[in-house]
N, C-alpha and C positions, 0 to 999 in steps of 0.2 A: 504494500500500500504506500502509494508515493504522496511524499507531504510537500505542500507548495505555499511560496513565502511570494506575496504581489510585493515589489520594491519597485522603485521610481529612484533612478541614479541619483535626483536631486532629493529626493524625498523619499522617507519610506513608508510604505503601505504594506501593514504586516498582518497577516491571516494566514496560519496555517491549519490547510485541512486535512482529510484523509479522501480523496479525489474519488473514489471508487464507492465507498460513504455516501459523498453527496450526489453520487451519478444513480444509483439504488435508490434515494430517497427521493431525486426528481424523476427518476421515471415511475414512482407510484404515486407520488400527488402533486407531479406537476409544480412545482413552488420546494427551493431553499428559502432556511431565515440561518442568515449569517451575521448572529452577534461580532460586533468588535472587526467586520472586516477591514476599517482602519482606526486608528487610534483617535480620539478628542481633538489632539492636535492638526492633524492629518484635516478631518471634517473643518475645523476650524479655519484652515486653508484656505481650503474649495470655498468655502461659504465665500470669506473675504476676497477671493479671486474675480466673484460676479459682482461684483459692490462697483455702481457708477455707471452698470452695462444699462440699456434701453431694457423696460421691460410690458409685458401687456398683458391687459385686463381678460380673463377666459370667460366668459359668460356660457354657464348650459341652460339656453332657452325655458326646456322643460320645467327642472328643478329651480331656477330662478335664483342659481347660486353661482358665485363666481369665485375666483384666485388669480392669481399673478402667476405668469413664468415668463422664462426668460431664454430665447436659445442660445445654443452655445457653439462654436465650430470651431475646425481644426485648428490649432494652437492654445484655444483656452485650455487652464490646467483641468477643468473638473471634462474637457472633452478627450484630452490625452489620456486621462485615467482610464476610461474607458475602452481607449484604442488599445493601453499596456497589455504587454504578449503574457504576460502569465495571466492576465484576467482574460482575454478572448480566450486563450487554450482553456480554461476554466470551462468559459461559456459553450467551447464547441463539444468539449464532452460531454456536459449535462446535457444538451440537446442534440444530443448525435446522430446520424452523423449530418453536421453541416460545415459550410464553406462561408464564415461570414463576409458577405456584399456589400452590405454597407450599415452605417449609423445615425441614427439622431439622437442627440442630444441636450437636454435642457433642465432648468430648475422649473420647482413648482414649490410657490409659498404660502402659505396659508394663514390670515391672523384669526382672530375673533368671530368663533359662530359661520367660519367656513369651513368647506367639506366638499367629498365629490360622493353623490350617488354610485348604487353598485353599476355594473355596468362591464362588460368586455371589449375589448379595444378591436379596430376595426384592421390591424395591419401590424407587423412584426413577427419575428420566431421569439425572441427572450427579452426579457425587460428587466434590468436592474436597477431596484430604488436604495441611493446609498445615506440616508438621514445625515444630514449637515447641522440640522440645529430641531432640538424638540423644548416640547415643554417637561417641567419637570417631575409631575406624576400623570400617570391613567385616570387620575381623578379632573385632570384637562383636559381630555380627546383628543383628536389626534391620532386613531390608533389607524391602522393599518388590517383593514377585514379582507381576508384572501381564502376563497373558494371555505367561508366560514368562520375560519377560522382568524382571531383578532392577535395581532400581533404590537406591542408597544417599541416603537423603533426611536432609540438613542443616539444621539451622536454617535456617528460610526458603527451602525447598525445597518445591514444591507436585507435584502433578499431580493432572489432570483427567481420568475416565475415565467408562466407561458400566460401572461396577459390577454389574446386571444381566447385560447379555451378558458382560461378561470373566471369565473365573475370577481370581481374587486370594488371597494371600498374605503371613504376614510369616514372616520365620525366628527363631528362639529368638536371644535377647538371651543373649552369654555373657558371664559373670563372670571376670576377672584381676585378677594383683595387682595393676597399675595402674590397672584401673579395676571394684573392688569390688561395685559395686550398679551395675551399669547401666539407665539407664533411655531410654527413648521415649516422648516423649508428640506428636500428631498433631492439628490442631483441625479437624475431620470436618465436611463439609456435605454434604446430600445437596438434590438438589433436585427437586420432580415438578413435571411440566406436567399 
């Protein structure tokens, strides 16, 4: 069982898995949750790296709710992250076998009392969300619902899913006196073969 460390020459992004592990557990429910696949710091980065970029309003008609993202393209750092060879080798195992084609890219932020209805995505093979910034208990929303199942994603908390087939979810971000504006932001890859 071969154990894999994602590093970035300039930076390092460290998660070691057991590749064989996560390749077994996506092909029976479709979806990894990779606590800690980069460190606080690391997340800290990314976040700071999109600060200043143009960003836009997403409205979903139906639900009458919206958030912010922001796209990203080749040379941004949180887009490089996603192109690094130990994380596609990563990704083409889990969804095997593929040839990835190509990437997008982007942050999605969330403050106060927003969320995205469940829902499956219309286009991609694998989708990685890597939490850049969360609030800081389950008792603010935010959580992360994937084919059911609710996941609380921390700074440097990822998973890997088949966004297509699973239905997905977030829940409403809530506001307290402790922590006033809550926010989530997410650095989103999608990827097709």
């Amino acid at each position: 069982m071969g154990k894999h460390s994602l590093r970035s020459e300039s930076r390092p992004f460290v998660r070691y898995a057991d590749l064989r592990g996560l390749m077994r557990l996506f092909a029976a429910q479709r979806f990894v949750h990779l606590p800690g696949l980069i460190g606080p710091d690391q997340a800290e980065y990314l976040l700071h790296s999109t600060e200043g970029r143009a960003r836009r309003r997403v409205r979903c008609g139906l639900e009458n709710v919206s958030w912010e993202e922001q796209d990203l393209v080749a040379g941004d750092p949180g887009y490089e992250f996603y192109r690094h060879p130990k994380l596609t080798t990563m990704i083409q195992a889990l969804a095997e076998p593929v040839t990835i084609d190509s990437l997008m890219c982007w942050t999605s932020r969330y403050g106060p009392g927003e969320y995205i209805n469940p829902h499956r995505d219309r286009a991609g093979t694998v989708q990685v969300l890597v939490c850049l910034e969360s609030v800081s208990s389950r008792d603010h929303g935010g959580s992360l619902v994937v084919a059911g199942v609710e996941l609380f994603l921390r700074a440097g908390d990822a998973i890997v899913f088949d966004a297509t087939r699973l239905e997905h979810s977030t829940t409403p971000l809530v506001a307290s006196i402790a922590e006033p504006m809550p926010a989530r932001t997410v650095l989103v890859g999608r990827y097709y073969t």
